[in-house]
RODO-2510 file (C-alpha; in nm, 4 decimals, decimal comma):
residues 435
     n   res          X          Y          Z
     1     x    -0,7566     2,6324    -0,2520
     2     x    -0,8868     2,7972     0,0590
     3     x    -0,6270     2,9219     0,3097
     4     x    -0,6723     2,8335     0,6855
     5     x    -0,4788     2,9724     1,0149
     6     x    -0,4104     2,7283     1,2314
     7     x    -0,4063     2,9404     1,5286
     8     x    -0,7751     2,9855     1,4395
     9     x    -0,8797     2,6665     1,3962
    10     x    -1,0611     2,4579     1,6836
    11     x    -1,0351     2,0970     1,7586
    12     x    -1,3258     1,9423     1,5754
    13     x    -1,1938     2,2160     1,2741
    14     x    -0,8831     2,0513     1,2315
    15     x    -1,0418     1,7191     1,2589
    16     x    -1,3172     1,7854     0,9651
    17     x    -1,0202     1,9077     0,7466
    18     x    -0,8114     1,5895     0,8493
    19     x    -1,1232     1,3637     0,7665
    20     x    -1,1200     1,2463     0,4107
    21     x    -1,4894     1,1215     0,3851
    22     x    -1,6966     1,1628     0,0922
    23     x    -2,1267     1,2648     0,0301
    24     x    -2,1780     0,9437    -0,1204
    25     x    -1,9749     0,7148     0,0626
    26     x    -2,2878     0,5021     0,1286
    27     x    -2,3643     0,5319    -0,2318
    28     x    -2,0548     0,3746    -0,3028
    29     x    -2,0564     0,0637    -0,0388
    30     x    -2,4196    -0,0395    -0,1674
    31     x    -2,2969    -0,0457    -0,5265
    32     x    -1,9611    -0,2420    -0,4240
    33     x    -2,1647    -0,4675    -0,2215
    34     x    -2,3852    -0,5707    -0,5402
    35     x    -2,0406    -0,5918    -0,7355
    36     x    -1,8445    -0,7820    -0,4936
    37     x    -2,2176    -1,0653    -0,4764
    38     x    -2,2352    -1,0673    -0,7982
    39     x    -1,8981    -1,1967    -0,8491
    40     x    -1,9242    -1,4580    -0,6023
    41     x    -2,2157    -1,5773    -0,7339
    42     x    -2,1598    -1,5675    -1,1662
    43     x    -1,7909    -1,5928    -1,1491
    44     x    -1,6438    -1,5376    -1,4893
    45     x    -1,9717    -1,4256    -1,6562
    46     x    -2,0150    -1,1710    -1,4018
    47     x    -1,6358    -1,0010    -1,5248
    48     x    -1,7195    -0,9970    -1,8902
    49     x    -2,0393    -0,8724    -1,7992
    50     x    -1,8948    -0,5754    -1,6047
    51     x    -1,6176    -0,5201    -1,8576
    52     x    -1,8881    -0,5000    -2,1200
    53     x    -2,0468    -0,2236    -1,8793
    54     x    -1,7727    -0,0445    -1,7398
    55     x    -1,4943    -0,0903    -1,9646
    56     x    -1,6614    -0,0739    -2,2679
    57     x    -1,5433    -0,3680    -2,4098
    58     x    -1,6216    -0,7153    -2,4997
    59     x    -1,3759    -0,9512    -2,4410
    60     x    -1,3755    -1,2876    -2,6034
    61     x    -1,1402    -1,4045    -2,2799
    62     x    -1,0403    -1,3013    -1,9635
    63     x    -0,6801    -1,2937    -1,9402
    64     x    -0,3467    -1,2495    -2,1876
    65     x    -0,0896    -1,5177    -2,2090
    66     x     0,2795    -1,4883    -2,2025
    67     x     0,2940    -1,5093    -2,5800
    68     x     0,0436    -1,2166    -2,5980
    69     x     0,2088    -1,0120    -2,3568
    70     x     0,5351    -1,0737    -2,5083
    71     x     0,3785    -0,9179    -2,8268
    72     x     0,2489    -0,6210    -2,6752
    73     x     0,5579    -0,5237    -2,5150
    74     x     0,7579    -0,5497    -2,8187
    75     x     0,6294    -0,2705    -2,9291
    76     x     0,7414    -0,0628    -2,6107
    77     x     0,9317     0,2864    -2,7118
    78     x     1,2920     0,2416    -2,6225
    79     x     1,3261     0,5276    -2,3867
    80     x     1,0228     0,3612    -2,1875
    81     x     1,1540     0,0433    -2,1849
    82     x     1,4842     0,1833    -2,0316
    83     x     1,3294     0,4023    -1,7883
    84     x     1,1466     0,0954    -1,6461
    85     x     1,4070    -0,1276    -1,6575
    86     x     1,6608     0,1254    -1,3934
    87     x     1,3447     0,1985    -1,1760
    88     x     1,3143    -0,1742    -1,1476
    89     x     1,6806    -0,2191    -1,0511
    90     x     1,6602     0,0619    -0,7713
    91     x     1,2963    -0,0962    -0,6697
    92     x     1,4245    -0,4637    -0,6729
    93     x     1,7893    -0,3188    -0,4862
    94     x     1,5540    -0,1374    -0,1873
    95     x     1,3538    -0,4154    -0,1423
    96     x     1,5524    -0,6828    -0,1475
    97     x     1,7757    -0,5337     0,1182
    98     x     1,4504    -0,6076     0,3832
    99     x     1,5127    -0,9992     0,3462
   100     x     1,6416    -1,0325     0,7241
   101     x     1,7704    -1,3392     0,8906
   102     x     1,6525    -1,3197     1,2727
   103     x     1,8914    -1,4480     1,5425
   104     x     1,8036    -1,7345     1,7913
   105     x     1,7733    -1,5861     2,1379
   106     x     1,8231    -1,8281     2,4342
   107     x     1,5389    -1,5998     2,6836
   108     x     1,6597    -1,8506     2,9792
   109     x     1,9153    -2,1188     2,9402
   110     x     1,7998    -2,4215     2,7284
   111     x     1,4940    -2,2240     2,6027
   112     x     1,5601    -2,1493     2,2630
   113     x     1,3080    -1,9053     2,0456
   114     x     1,3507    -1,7795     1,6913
   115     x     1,1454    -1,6310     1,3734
   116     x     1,1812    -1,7724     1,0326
   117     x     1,0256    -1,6149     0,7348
   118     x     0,7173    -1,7569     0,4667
   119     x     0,6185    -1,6695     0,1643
   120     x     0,2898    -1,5785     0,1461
   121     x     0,2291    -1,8984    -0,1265
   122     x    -0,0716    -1,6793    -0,3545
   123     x    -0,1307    -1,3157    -0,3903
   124     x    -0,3319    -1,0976    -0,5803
   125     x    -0,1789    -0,7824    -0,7657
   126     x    -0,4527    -0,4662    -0,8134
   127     x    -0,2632    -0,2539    -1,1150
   128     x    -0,5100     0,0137    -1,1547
   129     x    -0,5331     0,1442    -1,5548
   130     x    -0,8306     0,3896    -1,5417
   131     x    -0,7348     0,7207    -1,6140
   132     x    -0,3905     0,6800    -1,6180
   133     x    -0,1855     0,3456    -1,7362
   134     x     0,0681     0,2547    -1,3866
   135     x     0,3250     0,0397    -1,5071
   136     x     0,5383     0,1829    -1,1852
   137     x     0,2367    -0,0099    -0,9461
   138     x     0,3390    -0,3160    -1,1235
   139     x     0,7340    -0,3043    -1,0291
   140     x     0,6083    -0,2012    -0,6490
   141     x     0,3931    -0,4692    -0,6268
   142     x     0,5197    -0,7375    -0,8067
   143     x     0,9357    -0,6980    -0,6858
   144     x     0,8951    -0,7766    -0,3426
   145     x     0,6685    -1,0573    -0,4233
   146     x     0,8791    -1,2168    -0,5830
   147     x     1,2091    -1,1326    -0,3967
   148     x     0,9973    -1,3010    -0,1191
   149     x     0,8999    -1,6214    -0,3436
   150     x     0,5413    -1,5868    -0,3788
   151     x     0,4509    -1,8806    -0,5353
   152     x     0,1672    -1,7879    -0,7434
   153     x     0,1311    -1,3920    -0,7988
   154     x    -0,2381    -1,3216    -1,0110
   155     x    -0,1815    -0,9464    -1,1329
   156     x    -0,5430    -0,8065    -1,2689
   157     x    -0,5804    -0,4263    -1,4412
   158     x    -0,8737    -0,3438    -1,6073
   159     x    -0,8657    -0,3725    -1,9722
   160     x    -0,7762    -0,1304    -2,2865
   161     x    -1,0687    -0,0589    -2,5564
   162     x    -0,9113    -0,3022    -2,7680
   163     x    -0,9609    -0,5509    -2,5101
   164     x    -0,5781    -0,6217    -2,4728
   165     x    -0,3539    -0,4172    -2,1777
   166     x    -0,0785    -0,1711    -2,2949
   167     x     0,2569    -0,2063    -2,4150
   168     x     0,4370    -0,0248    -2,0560
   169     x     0,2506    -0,3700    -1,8232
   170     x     0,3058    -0,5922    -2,0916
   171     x     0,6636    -0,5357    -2,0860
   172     x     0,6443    -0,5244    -1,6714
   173     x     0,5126    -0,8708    -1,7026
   174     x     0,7762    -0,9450    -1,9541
   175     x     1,0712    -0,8235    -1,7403
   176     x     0,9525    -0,9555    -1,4361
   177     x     0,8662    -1,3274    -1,6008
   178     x     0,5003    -1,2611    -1,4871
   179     x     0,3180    -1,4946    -1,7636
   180     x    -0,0503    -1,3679    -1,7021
   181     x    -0,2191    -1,0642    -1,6808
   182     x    -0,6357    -1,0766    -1,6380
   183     x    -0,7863    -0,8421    -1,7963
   184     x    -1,0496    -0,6851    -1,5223
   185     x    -1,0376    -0,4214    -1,2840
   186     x    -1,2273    -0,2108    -1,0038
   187     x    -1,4397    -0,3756    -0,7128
   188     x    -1,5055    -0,6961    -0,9364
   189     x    -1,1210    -0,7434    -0,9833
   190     x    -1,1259    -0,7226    -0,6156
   191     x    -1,3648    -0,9999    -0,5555
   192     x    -1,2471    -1,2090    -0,8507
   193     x    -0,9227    -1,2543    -0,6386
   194     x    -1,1139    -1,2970    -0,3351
   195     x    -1,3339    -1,5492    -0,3531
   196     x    -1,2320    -1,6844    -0,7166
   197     x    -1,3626    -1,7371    -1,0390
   198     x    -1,3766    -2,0349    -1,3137
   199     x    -1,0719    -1,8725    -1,4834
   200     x    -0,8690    -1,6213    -1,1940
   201     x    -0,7443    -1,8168    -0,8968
   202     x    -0,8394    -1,7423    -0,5376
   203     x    -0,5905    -1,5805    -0,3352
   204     x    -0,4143    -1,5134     0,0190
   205     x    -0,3573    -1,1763     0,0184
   206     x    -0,4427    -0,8715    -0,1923
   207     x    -0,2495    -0,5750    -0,2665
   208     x    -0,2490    -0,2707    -0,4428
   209     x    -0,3969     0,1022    -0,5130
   210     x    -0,7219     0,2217    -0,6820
   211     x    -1,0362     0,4236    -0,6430
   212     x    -1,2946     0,4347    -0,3587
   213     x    -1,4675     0,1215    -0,5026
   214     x    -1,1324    -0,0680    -0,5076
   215     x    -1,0787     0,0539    -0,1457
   216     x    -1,4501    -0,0301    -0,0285
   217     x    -1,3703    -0,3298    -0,1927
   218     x    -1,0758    -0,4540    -0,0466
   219     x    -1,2638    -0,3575     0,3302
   220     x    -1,5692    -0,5967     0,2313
   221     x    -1,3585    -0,8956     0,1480
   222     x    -1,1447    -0,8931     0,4423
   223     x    -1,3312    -1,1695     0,5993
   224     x    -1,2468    -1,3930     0,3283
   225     x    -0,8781    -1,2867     0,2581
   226     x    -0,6049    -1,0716     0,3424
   227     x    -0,5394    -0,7147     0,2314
   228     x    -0,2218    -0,5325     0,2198
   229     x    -0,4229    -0,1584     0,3853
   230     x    -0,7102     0,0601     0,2728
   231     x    -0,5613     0,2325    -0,0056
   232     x    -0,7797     0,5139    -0,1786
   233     x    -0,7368     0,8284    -0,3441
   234     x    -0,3699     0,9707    -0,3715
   235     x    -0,3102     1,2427    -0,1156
   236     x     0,0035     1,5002    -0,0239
   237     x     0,0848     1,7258     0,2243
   238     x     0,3590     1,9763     0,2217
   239     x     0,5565     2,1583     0,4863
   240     x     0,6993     2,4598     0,3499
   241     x     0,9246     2,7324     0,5116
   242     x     1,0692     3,0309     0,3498
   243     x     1,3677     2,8531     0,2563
   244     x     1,0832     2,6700    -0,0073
   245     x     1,0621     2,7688    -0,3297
   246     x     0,7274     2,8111    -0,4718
   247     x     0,6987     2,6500    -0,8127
   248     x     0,8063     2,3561    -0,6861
   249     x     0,5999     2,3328    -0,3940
   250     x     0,2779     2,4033    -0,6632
   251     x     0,4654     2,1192    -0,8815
   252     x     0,4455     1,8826    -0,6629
   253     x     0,0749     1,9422    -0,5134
   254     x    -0,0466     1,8866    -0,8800
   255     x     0,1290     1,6213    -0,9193
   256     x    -0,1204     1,4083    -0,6828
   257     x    -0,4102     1,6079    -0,7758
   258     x    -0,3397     1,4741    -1,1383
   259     x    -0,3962     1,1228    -1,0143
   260     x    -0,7615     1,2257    -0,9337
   261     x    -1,0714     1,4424    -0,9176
   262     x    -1,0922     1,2708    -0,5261
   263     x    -0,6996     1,3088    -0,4447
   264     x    -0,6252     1,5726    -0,1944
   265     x    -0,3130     1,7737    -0,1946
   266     x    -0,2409     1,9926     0,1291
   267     x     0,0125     2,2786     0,1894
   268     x     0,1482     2,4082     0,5355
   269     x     0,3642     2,6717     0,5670
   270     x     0,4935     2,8840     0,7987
   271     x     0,4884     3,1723     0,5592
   272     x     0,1912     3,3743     0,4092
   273     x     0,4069     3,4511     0,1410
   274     x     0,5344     3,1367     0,0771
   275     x     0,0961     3,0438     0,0352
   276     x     0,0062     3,3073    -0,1829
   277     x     0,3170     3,2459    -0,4036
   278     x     0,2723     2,8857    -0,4471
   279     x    -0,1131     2,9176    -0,5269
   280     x    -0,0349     3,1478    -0,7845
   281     x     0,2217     2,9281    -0,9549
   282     x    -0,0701     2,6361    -0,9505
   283     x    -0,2788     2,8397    -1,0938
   284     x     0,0331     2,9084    -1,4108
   285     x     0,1224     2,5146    -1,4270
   286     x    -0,2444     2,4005    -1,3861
   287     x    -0,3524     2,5661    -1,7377
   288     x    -0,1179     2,3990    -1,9413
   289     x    -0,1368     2,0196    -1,7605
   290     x    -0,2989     1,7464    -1,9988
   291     x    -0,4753     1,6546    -1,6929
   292     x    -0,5931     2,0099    -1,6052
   293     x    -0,9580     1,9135    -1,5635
   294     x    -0,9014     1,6176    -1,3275
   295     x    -0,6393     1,8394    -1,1371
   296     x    -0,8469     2,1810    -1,1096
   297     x    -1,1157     1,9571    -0,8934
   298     x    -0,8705     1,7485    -0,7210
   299     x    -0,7376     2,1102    -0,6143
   300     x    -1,0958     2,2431    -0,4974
   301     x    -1,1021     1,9753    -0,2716
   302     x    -0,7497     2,1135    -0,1331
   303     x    -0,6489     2,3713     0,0991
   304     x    -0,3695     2,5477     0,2449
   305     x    -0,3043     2,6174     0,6724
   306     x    -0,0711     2,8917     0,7642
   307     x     0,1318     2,8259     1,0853
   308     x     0,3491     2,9953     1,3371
   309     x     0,6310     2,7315     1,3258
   310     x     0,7541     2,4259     1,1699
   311     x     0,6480     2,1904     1,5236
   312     x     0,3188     2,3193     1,4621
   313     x     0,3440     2,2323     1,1143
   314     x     0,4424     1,9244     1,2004
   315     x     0,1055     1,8613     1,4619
   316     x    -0,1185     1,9128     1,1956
   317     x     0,0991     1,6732     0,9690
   318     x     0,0980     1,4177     1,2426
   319     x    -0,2964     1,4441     1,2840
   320     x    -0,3581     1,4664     0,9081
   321     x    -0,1616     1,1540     0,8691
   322     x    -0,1111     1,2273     0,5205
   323     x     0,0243     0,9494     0,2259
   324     x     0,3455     1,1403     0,1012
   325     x     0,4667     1,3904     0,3103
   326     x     0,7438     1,6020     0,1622
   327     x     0,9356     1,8452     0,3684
   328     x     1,0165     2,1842     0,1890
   329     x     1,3028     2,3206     0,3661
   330     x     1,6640     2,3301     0,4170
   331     x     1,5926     2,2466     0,7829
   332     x     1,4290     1,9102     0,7092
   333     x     1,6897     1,7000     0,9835
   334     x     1,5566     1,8837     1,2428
   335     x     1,2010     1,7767     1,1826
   336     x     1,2860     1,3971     1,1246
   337     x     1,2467     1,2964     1,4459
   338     x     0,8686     1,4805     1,4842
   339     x     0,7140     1,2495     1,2298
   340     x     0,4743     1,0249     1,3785
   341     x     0,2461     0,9207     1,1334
   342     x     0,3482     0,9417     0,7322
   343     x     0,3126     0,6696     0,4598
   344     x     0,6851     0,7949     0,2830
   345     x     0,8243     1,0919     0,3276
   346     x     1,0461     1,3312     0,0565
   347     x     1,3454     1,5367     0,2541
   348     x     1,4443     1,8697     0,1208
   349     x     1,3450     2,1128    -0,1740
   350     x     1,5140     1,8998    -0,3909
   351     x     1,3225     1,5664    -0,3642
   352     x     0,9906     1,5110    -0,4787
   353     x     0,7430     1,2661    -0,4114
   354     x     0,7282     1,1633    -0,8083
   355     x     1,0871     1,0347    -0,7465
   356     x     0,9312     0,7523    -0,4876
   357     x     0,6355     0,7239    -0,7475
   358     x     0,8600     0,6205    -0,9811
   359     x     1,2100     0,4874    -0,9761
   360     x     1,3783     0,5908    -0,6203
   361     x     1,3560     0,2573    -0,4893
   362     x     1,1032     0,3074    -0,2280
   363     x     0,7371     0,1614    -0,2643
   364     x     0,4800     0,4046    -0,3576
   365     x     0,1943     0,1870    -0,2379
   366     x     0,0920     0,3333     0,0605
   367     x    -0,1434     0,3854     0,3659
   368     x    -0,4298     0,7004     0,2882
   369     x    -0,7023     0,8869     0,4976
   370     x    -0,5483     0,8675     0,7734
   371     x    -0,4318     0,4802     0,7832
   372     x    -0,0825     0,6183     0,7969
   373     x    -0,1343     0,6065     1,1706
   374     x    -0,1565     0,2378     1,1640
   375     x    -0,0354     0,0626     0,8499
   376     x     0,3445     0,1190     0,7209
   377     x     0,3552     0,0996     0,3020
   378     x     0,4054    -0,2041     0,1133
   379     x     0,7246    -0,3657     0,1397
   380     x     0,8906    -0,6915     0,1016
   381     x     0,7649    -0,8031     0,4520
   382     x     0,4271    -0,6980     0,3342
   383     x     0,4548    -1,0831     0,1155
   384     x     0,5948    -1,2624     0,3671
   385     x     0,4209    -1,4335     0,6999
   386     x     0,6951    -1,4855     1,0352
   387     x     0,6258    -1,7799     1,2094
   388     x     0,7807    -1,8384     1,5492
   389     x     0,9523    -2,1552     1,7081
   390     x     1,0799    -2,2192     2,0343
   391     x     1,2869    -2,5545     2,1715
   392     x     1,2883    -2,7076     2,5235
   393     x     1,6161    -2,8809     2,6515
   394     x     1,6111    -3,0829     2,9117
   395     x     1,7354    -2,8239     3,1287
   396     x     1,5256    -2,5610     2,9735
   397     x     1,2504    -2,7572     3,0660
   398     x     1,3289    -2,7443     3,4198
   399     x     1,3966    -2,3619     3,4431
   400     x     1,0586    -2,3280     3,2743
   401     x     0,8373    -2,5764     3,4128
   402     x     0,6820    -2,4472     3,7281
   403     x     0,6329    -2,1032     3,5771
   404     x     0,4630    -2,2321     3,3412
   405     x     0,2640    -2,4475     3,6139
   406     x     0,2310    -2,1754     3,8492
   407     x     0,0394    -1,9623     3,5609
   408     x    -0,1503    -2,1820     3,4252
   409     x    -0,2403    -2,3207     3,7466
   410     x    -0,3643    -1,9555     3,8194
   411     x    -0,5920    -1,9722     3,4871
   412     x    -0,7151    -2,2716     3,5777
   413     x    -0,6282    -2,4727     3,2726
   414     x    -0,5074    -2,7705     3,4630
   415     x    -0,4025    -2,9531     3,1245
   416     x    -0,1816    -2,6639     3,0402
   417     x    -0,0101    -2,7285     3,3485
   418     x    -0,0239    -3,1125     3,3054
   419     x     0,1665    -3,0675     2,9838
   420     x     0,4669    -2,9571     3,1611
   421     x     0,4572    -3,1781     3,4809
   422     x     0,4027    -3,4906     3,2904
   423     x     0,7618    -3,4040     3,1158
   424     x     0,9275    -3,3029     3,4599
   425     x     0,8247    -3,6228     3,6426
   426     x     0,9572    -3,8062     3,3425
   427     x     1,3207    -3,9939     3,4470
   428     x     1,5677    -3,9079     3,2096
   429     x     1,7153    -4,2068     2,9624
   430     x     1,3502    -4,3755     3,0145
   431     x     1,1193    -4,4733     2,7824
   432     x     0,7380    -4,2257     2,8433
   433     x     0,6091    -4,6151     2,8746
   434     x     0,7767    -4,6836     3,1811
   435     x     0,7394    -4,3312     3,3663
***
């Protein structure tokens, strides 16, 4: 990791370190482009064509049933199976805490306005499975969707060698009475919910994580459906004082560069200390990670900034707009209220970010390079469409009408304004016919 001072660094500096693009982005969106046609165009005989290529496998169909899956997960160790079942119950506890009830607000007597909530009535779930199997994607994703009622909810993850899914999803489908998993993944998962095949239905809205392709993707398809935010490659950023302790500081940045050779991990402390220790203790936890080789180039991509103070800590945070933003110090409170754009953020030196991966309750599905600035993570309002409605009294009517007929009168949209004088001129207790 190269080590930056941030007093040094100019404007367009801190903006190329802040920019997450790639050499072969182009590359990429030509390649997802022929994926994403392709899949329009063949439907199912384009995804066993592309699992036979990029999966390695040939499967005889495109999906497992509920009987299947209830098979697979059977054979689930037990501490597994109770590790997923608690993260569920904080997930499904966090999330279904968002379901609101809006109040009706009179804005002017007898005019009555009000939100009421929809399901969104088909989504698509993205579980990734490439290097790493994420049953904890499928309790994020599929808990608020059906907390919000999602009528149909398609879930797709690429397949296993054998041409089945592993025993971890199969018993997330299980638990969650999910009765159908299809079995392909990457950009042509992607399209298969957009635009629909012979065997997976055509969805709303698509969610979920995944690699550059599943991001580049997601952007391509927006025209035809609805996407829950560009999320790429796993990234971290941590703000470090000398009340931080080192090893846990390096613990945490590999745990995102595990995810991927592309994820970035970032450090920013106020101490040079504090840098040199933690980089050291990488270097000691990286050589013994399973992961190592994914992890050492994930961490080549990564750099540290060294900063006079925690606010300017927190401007390059804010700029850098990172996905998990974890604040190592005992002085966290203080910089709550400088956060401006984060995806979820992990207070104190005794939180880290696996805890929201995993079984905190909080979604891990969230905003990357940089969307943080727009988007907010997924949550239960993420599956749900508000749809507003207003009512006219009488009276309302009247306190309303010739502002309304004033304005549109102004726009010149005289049967806007007609609308509303038509109903004034009409005598009360009088049938429309006789007015």
């Amino acid at each position: 990791m190269k080590v930056y001072n941030y007093t040094d660094l100019s404007k367009s500096k801190i903006e190329e370190l802040c920019s997450r693009q790639i050499d072969d982005d182009k590359l990429v969106e030509e390649r997802v482009a022929e994926i994403v046609n392709t899949v329009k165009k063949e439907g199912d005989q384009a995804l066993f064509n592309f699992a036979k290529a990029f999966d390695k496998v040939e499967l005889e169909k495109l999906f497992l049933d509920a009987e299947e899956l209830k098979a697979i997960a059977s054979t689930i160790p037990a501490d597994a199976k109770k590790a997923i079942e608690t993260a569920y119950q904080n997930i499904r506890a966090f999330h279904q805490s968002q379901l609101k009830t809006e109040d009706k607000i009179e804005t002017m007597p007898g005019v009555v306005c009000w939100r009421e909530s929809r399901a969104i009535e088909k989504v698509g779930l993205y579980i990734p499975g490439g290097t790493a199997v994420l049953p904890s994607t499928f309790l994020m994703l599929a808990t608020p969707a059906i907390i919000a009622g999602c009528k149909k909810i398609v879930v797709c993850s690429p397949p296993q060698n054998d041409g089945k899914t592993n025993c971890y999803l199969a018993y997330c489908a299980v638990l969650l009475g999910i009765d159908k998993i299809y079995l392909t993944g990457g950009a042509q998962a992607v399209a298969a919910m957009a635009f629909g095949t012979e065997t997976i239905p055509q969805v709303y809205k698509i969610f979920g994580p995944g690699n550059r392709y599943v991001t580049t993707a997601k952007t391509m398809v927006q025209n035809k459906v609805a996407i829950d935010m560009p999320a790429g490659p796993s990234e971290v950023l941590v703000i470090a004082d000398t009340t931080a302790n080192p090893s846990y500081i390096a613990a945490d940045l590999l745990a995102q560069a595990e995810h991927g050779a592309d994820s970035q991990a970032i450090l920013v402390s106020t101490s040079k200390e504090i840098i040199e220790q933690t980089l050291l203790a990488v270097e000691n936890q990286l050589a013994i990670l399973p992961r190592k080789e994914i992890a050492a180039k994930a961490i080549a991509n990564s750099y540290a900034v060294l900063v006079d103070d925690l606010a300017s800590a927190m401007n390059f945070s804010n700029e850098y707009a990172p996905e998990h933003l974890i604040l190592a110090t005992e002085n966290f409170e203080e910089l709550i209220p400088l956060i401006i754009n984060a995806g979820s953020v992990f207070l104190g030196n005794l939180t880290p970010e696996s805890a929201g991966d995993y079984a905190s309750g909080t979604n891990h599905t969230l905003p990357t390079s940089g969307f943080a600035k727009a988007y907010s993570g997924v949550s239960t309002d993420a599956f749900l469409k508000k749809i507003t409605f207003q009512h006219l009294s009488a009276n309302g009517l009247n306190n309303i009408g010739e502002t309304v007929e004033t304005l549109a009168a102004a726009e010149g949209l005289q049967a806007h304004k007609n609308a509303i004088t038509i109903r004034r001129s009409r005598k009360v207790g009088r049938p429309e016919s006789e007015v």
